[in-house]
C-alpha positions, 0 to 999 in steps of 0.5 A: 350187850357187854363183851365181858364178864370181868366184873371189874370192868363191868362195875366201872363202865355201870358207875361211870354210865351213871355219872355221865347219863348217855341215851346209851351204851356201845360195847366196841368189838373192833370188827369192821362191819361194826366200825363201818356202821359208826363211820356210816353214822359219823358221816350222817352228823358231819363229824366224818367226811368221806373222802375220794374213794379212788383217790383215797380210798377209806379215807376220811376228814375230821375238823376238830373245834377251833379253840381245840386244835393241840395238846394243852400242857398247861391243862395236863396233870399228874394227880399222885398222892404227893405233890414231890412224886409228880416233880417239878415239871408237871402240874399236880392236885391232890386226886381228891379235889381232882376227882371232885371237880372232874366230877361236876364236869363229867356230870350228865356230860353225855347226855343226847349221847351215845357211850362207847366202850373201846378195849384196847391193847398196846402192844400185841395182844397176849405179847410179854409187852402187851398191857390192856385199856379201856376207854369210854368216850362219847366221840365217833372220833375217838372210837374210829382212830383208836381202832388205828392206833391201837389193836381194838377188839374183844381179844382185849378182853379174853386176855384180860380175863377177870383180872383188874389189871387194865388202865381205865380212860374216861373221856367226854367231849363235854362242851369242849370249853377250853377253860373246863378242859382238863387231860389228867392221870391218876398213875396210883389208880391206873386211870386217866381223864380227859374232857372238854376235848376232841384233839387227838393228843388229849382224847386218844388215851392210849397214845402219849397218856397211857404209852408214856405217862402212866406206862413210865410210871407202871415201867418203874415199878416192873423193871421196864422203861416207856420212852418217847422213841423211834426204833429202826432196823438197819439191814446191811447187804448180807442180811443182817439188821441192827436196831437202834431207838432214838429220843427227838424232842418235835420238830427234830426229824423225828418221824423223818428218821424213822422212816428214812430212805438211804442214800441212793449209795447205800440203796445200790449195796444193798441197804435197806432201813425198816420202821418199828415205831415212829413215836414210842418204844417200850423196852425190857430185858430180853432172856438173852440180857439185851434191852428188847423194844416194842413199839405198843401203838399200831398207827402213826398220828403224824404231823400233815404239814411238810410231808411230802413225796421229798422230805418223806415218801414213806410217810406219805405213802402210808396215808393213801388208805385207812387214814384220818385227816384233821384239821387240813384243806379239803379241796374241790377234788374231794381229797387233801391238801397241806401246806408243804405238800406240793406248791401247788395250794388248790384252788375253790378249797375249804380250810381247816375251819371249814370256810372257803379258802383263798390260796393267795389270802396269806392265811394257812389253809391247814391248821400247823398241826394238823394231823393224820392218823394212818395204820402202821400196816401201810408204811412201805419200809413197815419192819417185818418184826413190827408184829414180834410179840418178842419185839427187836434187840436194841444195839443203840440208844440215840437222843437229839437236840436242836442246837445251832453250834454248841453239840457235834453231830454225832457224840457216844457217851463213855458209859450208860451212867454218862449216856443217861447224863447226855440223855439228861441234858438233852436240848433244843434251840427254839425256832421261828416255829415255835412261840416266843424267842428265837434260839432259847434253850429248851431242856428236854430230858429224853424227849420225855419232859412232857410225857413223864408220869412222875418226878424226873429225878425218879425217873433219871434213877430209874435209868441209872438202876436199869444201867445196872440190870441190864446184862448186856448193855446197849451204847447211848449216843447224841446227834445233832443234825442242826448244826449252822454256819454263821449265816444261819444255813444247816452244815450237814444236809440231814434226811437219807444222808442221816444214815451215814451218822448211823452207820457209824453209830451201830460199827461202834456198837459192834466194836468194830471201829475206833472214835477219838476222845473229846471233853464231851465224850467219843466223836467219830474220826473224819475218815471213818464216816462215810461221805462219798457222794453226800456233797460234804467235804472232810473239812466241813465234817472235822468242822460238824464234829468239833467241840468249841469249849467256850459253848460247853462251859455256858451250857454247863451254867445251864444245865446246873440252872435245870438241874436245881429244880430237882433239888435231893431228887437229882441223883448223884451220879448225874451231878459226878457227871456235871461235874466232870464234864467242867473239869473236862473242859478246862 
């Protein structure tokens, strides 16, 4: 029975039925009687295993196919119009041979299965953020994590009422053929498609298709910005929070620091941090001509290997109820286990494929990116403003890289244009953990190289033009919690001890501290960061923030290498800035 008379809805949900052939249609209200019902059923084909009650309870297990275990990039398109509006640094085909070929895949692609029909919010239904989706997808998977990570619900579709303005996914697990497995977006069409998948990355459409692809897009358009940020409220000990939002590429802390416990230090003032978001951030210009931020999801897809009680508490408290694991050990005892999670691997466990595993054997028990899927509501440091339709005032603007000596630990940009500059040039060194060589330098601008939804030129112009609408606007800073001595060992001692960094980045935004200028932009004075009881020494910290010229000037090389693929979409400024920073180093 349909949950809605918009006839938009309806056309499209009856045309893509046809096309699909499922045994039958499910309209998903988002109560939980039911979601208990499909979980119920899940647990019947083995698609879901419940999970120790006591120990976790509502918790489950999900194995995804073993070819299909991550996002696949090289499988990931922009399909625009014109080739030049998806840019150089996504895959793009012309929609028509796109639509043409998903079609032969999509065909009969749900037979023997059931539809499911899941409206969707991201952000707080009827909140000015809020923007609506509906997916349809044959995976009890998909239905059951959508309703974490987004608010699922018949509200959707009262405050969509009979307009067309929603953003259409059609997903089907097909044969889950890794040579048929196509994640594509139509930003024209407000559609995204994805099948021959079961991961979460490429199935879950409201998360890094919708929130980032297609919403970066929308976000030109209307005057807004989606990025691939944290944001996080320091609260100081009389009462006031600041907010900052911050751009990590994976694998540089980013849910770490979205979560952090401050320093017992700071604790015993007073202090405290709360989580907006871990992942996503979507900003506008508040009526008070500040940059206003709402995290849109309601979940955290977090990455289970090295989560722990040390390296973050937070985290893994909040996957203790409600929460979807894929991909880890099951143990004997009927829960979970990962690599990095304690030393002690279980033993008469079952691996991530869902064979007996032997700790000693040398092979992981968990898959690397195993994942788990966990309500916001859970996370101990959960901000009280998550649910703020309204969302937080953002004081700071944070990116990151990974670099072993070239950036300091902390830099502010001179101004927004040379902020979306330090932005633009953003940079991680590969690790061991990533495939191919050792200490490549990866650009990834924002954190955003993946998720832009269109040409990336456009998108560092849409930055420059937001730098001038917005009335008040908030500073842009660089951190680098990477930097290592010659033997290779991390200098700064990173997690909590972050804080301190930030400390100083949210004084400086509040005018209330001085910096010292360097070629690369303002770095902190040793003595106004404060490093009582952090085990570094002032000697260490003058080391973290100094600027070896030598570096710059070979980054320089590199970032005009990157930038040349843009050709006439690189916007001026950014090349004034580049530049400049040449001179500067000279």
């Amino acid at each position: 029975m349909a949950l809605t008379n918009n006839k938009y809805v309806l056309e499209w949900v009856k045309e893509m039925a046809e096309m699909t052939q499922p045994d039958e249609i499910v309209w998903v209200d988002g109560s939980e009687e039911q979601l208990e019902a499909i979980r119920r059923e899940a647990m019947s084909t083995g698609e879901l295993i419940k999970l120790n009650e006591e120990k976790l309870p509502g918790c489950y297990l999900h194995r995804s196919a073993i070819n299909d275990v991550a996002r696949v990039e090289d499988r990931t398109f922009i399909c625009s119009h014109r080739q030049e509006d998806a840019g150089p640094t996504n895959n793009w085909k012309d929609p028509k041979e796109m639509y043409a070929m998903l079609k032969e895949l999509y065909t009969g692609a749900m037979k023997g299965r059931k539809m499911y029909v899941i409206p969707y919010s991201m952000g707080v239904v009827g909140s000015p953020f809020a923007k609506y989706g509906i997916e349809l997808t044959d995976s009890i998977y998909v239905v059951v994590s959508m309703a974490i990570m987004t608010r699922v619900g018949k509200e959707v579709y009262d405050a969509l009422g009979d307009s067309p303005d929603y953003i259409k996914g059609l997903h089907a697990k097909a044969d889950l053929d890794a040579e048929k497995r196509y994640i594509v977006h139509f930003p024209e069409d407000n559609t995204i498609m994805s099948v021959n998948s079961g991961y979460g990355g490429n199935v879950l459409l409201g998360k890094k298709c919708f929130a980032l692809r297609i919403a970066s897009y929308l976000g030109r358009k209307q005057d807004w910005m989606a990025e691939h940020m944290l944001i996080l409220g320091i609260e100081n000990p009389q009462g006031e929070i600041r907010y900052l939002s911050a751009a990590f590429p994976s694998a540089c802390g980013k849910t770490n620091l979205a979560m952090l416990i401050p320093p017992e230090i700071y604790r015993n003032k007073g202090y405290k941090v709360w989580c907006v978001g871990d992942d996503i951030a979507w900003l506008r210009i508040g009526e008070d001509g500040r940059l206003w931020a709402v995290n849109p999801e309601n979940g955290f897809f977090g990455v289970a290997p090295g989560t722990s009680e040390k390296s973050n508490p937070n985290a893994l408290e909040t996957t203790k109820s409600g929460t979807i694991f894929t991909n880890v050990v099951h143990t004997a005892d009927n829960t979970v286990w990962w690599e990095g999670l304690d030393k002690n691997p279980p033993k008469g466990a079952i691996n991530w494929k869902g064979e007996p595993w032997d700790p000693n054997s040398g092979e992981k028990g968990a898959h690397p990116n195993s994942r788990f899927t966990a309500p916001a509501k859970n996370c101990p440091c959960i901000s009280p403003e998550f649910d703020n339709p309204k969302g937080v005032p953002i004081s700071a603007i944070v990116f990151g890289g990974r670099r072993a000596k070239t950036a300091p630990l902390v830099y502010q940009s001179r101004d927004w244009q040379h902020g979306v500059f330090v932005g633009s040039i953003m940079a991680s060194e590969t690790t061991a953990a990533a495939t191919g060589a050792v200490g490549v330098v990866r650009r990834d601008p924002m954190a955003m190289l993946p998720f832009c939804g269109y040409n990336m030129g456009d998108y560092w112009r849409h930055w420059l033009d937001m730098g001038k609408k917005i009335p008040k606007l908030p500073k842009i800073f660089n951190v680098n919690w990477f930097r290592t001595d010659d033997e290779g060992n991390f200098i700064w001692p990173g997690f909590g001890e972050n804080m301190r960094v930030l400390e100083w980045i949210l004084a400086r935004c509040f005018d209330e501290i001085g910096a010292d200028e360097t070629p690369i932009g303002y770095v902190p004075k040793v003595d106004d960061i404060n490093l009582e009881e952090s085990g570094v020494s002032k000697e260490t910290l003058a080391d973290l923030l100094s600027v070896d010229k030598e570096l710059w000037k070979e980054d320089v090389r590199g970032v005009r290498e990157f930038y040349a693929k843009f050709g006439d979409k690189l916007p001026n400024e950014l090349a004034q800035e580049l530049d400049k920073l040449e001179n500067n180093l000279k």
